[in-house]
Every structure is written in C-alpha cells, then in structure tokens.
C-alpha positions as CSV (number, residue, x, y, z in Angstrom):
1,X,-60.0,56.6,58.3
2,X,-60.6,53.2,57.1
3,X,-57.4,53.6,54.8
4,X,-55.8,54.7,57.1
5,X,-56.4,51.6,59.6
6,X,-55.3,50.0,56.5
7,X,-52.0,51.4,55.8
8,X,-51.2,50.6,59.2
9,X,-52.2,46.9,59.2
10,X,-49.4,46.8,56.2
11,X,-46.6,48.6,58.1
12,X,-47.3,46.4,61.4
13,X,-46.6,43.2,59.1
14,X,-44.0,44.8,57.5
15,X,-42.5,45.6,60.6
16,X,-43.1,41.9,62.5
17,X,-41.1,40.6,59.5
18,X,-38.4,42.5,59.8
19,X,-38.0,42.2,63.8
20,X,-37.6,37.7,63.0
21,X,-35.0,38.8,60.5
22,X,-32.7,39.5,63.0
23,X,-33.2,36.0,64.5
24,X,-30.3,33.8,64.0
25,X,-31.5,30.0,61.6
26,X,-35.2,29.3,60.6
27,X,-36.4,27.9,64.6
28,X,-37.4,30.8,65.9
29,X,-39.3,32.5,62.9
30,X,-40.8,28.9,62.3
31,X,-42.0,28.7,65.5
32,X,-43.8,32.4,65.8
33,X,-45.2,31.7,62.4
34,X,-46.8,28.1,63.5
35,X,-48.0,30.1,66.7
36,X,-49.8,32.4,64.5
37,X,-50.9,30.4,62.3
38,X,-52.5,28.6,65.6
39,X,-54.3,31.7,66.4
40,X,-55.6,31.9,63.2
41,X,-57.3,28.9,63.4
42,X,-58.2,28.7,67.2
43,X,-59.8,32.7,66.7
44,X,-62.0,31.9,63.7
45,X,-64.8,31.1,65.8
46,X,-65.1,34.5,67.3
47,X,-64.0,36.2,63.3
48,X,-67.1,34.4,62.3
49,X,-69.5,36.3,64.5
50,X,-68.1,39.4,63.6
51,X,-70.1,41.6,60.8
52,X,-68.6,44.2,58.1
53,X,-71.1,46.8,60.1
54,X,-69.3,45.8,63.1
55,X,-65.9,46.4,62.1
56,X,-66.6,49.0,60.5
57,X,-67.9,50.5,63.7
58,X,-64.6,49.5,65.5
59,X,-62.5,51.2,63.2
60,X,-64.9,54.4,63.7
61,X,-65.2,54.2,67.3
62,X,-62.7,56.8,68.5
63,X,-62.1,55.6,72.1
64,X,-61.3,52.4,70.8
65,X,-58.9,53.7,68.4
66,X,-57.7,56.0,71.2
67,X,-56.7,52.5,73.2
68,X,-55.1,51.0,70.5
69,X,-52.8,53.9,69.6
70,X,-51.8,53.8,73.8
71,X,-51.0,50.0,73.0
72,X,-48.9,50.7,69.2
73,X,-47.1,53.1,71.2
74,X,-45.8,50.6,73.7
75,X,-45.2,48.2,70.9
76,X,-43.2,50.7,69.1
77,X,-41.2,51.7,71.9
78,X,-40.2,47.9,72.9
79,X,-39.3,47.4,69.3
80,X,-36.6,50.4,68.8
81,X,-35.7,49.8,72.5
82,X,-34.8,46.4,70.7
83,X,-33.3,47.8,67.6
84,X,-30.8,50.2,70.0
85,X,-29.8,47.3,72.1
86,X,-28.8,45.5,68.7
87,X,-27.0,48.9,67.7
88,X,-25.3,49.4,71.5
89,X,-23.8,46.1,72.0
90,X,-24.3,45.9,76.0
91,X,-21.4,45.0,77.9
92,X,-22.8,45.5,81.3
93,X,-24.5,43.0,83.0
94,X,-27.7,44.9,83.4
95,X,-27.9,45.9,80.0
96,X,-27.7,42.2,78.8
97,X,-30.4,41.3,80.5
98,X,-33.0,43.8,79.7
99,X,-31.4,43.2,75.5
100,X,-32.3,39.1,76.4
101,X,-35.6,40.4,78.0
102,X,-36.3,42.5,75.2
103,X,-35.2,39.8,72.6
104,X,-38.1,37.5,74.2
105,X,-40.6,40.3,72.8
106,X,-41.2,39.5,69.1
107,X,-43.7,42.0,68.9
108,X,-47.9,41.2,69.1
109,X,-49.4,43.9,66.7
110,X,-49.2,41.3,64.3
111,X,-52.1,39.1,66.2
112,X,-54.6,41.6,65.9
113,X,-54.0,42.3,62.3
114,X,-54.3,38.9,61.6
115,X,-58.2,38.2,63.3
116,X,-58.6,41.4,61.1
117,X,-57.5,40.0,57.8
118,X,-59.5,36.5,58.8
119,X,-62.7,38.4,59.6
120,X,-62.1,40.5,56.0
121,X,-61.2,37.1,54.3
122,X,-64.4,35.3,55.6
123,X,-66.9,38.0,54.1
124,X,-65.1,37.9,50.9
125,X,-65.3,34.5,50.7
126,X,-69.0,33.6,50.8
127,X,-69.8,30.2,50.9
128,X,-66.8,28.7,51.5
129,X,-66.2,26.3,55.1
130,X,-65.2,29.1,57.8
131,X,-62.9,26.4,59.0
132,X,-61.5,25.6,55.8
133,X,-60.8,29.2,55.3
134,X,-59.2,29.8,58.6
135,X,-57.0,26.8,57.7
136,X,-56.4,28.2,54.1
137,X,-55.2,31.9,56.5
138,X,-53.1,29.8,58.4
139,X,-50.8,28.3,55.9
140,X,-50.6,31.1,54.2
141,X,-49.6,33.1,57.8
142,X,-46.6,30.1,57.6
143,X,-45.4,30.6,54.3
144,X,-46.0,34.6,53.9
145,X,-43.9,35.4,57.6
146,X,-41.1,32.6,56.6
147,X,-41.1,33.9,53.1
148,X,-40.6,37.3,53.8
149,X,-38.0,37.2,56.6
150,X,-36.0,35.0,54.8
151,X,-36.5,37.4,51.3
152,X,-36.2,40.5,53.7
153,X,-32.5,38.4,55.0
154,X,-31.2,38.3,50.9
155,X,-31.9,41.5,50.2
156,X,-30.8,43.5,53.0
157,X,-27.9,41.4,53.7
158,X,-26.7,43.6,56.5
159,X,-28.2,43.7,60.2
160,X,-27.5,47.5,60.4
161,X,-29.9,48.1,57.0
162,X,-32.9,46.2,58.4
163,X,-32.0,47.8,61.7
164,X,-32.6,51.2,60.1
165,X,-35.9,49.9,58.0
166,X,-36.9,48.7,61.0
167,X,-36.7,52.0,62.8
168,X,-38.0,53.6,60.0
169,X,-41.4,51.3,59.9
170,X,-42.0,51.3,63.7
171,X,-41.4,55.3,63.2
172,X,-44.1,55.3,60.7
173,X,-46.5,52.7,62.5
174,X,-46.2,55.3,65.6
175,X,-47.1,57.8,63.5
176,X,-50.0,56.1,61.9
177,X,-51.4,55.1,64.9
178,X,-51.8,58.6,66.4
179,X,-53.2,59.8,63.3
180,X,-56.0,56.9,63.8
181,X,-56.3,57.9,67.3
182,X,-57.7,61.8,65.5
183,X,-61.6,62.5,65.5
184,X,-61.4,63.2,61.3
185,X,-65.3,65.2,62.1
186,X,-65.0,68.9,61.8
187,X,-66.9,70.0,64.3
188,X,-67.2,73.8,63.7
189,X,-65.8,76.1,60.9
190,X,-62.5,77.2,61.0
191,X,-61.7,81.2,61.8
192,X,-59.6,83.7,60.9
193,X,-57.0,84.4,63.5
194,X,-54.0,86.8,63.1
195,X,-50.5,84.9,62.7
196,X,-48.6,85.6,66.0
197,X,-45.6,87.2,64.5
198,X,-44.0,87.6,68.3
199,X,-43.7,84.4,69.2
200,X,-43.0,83.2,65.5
201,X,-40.0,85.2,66.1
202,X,-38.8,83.9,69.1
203,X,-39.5,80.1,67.9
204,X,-37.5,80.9,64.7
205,X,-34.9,82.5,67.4
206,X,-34.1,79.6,69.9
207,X,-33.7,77.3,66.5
208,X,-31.3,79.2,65.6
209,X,-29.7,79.7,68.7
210,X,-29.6,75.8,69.4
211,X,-28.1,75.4,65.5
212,X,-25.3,78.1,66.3
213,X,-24.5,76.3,70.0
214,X,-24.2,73.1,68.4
215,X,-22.4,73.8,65.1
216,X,-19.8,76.3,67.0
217,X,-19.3,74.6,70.6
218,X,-17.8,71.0,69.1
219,X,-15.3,73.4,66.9
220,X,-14.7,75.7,69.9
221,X,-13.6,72.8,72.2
222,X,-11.4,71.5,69.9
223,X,-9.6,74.1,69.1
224,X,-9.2,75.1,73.1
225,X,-7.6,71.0,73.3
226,X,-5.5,71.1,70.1
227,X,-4.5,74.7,71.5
C-alpha cells in the first residue's frame, strides 16, 4: 500500500504542474511556488515531530485513507471541471463565472504531498539543521514547480495536449486514490461459486444493444433528413 501512496504523491505533482501550465506569463506559477515553498518552511515544525512509525501508521490507517480518497475525489473533479471549461469556451454569463471561480482553484493536493516529502526528507537526512533542510525543500519546491511548468509549456506546446494529460493524470490520481482507500487484508478464503451464466447473458446483451442503437440511429437519422 505504501507504493501505492507513493505512485500517487507522483501523479498529484505531476498533475499540480500541469494545471500552472495553462497560466498565462511566469506571475502566477511564481507566486503558487513561493506560497508553497512558504508552507514548506512554516510546517517543518510540526514534520519534525512526526516519526517513520507514525507515517507509516497513517498510510495504514484505512479510515484515514478512506477520508483522503473523499477529498482527491473533490480535487479531481474541480480539476477536469476546469479542464472542460478550458475545452467549452463559455459564452454565457454564468458559465464565465464559475470557469473564473474555478480558475481561482489551483489545486491543494500538492500541500499535503509536500509535508510528506519534508517529513521523508528529514529522516533521511540525519543530522542535518531541520530548518536548514526545510529551507533546502523550499527552494527546491521554487525551482522544481517553475521548472517543470515551464519544460511541461516547451514540450507540449499546445493547450489542448496538456489539457488531455491533464485529464489523463487526474483520471489516474482518482483512480489511485480509491485503490488506497481498499483494506489490502484478506480476511477470509475465497470460495468457489458457480459463474452466473443468466445474467452474464443479459449484461453482454444490453452492450450490445446500446452499441447497435448508437452505431445505427446517427446513420438512420441521416438518411430520414438527406431523404
């Protein structure tokens, strides 16, 4: 599960990278990497009381990873709410405002992951000054968010590309989060059960029902209007 946690601490930067991509200049991006990289510093007090033992229990504590998945999901959502808004163009006047509101929302999964990966650096680091490596964390925050936006804005040139990464990394994060939200224990053995060949046939025949009303109904209608 720990790898898991893991993986998804990667995607989640991955992601908050790509989201100040689509911000126009170097201000904004600058100014969400300094406000990290404040938070990195001003949180190392509470990273230093923290133990491996301890996080190690977080990461197994199931209700805790339960409440984190309810609060990935909401990121997630805000975030391809955002990319679809960018995709959409709103011309309404309602529309506009929730694509300004939802502009505003650069995304906070990155926070969390970041207190994670100064806890992680601090036991790894034995012996050094906690607040010279919490000031070490936070220029590197600077440089490693403005890097990458900036290498992530030269090599997908086009704002619908990193809108489709995008989607595609929240998708994944989403996904990763509900899988950390599992209990991985087995808790009894597995038993043989008969495959349910009945309603394997009726799954398999509403697919194919739905496939044959959507391929055929576009082509009917057509050919009624061209008729």
């Amino acid at each position: 599960m720990e790898l898991v946690v893991q993986i998804l601490l990667l995607f989640i930067i991955v992601a908050s990278v790509l989201r100040l991509s689509f911000e126009r200049g170097w201000i904004i991006p600058t100014l969400f990497a300094v406000v990290a990289a404040v938070f990195v510093y001003l949180t190392y007090p509470y990273a230093i009381e923290q133990t491996k033992t301890g996080l190690a229990a977080y990461i197994a504590d199931r209700s805790l990873r339960e409440y984190a998945a309810i609060f990935i999901s909401l990121d997630v959502a805000l975030i391809v709410a955002y990319s679809f808004s960018r995709l959409s163009h709103p011309r309404g006047r309602r529309g506009r405002v929730i694509a300004f509101l939802l502009r505003l929302y650069p995304g906070v999964l990155i926070f969390p992951v970041l207190f994670y990966l100064q806890s992680t650096l601090i036991f790894a680091l034995p012996g050094m000054d906690f607040g010279v490596v919490s000031l070490l964390l936070a220029a590197g925050t600077v440089v490693l968010l403005l890097g990458l936006t900036f290498l992530l804005r030269f090599l997908l040139p086009e704002e619908e590309q990193r809108l489709e990464v995008l989607f595609l990394v929240e998708l994944f994060v989403f996904i990763l989060g509900i899988i950390a939200s599992v209990d991985e224990t087995i808790r009894m053995a597995p038993t043989e059960s008969p495959i349910q060949w009945s309603g394997l046939v009726l799954t398999l025949g509403i697919g194919l029902l739905c496939f044959a009303v959507g391929y055929f109904a576009p082509r009917i209608r057509r050919s009624l209007k061209h008729k």
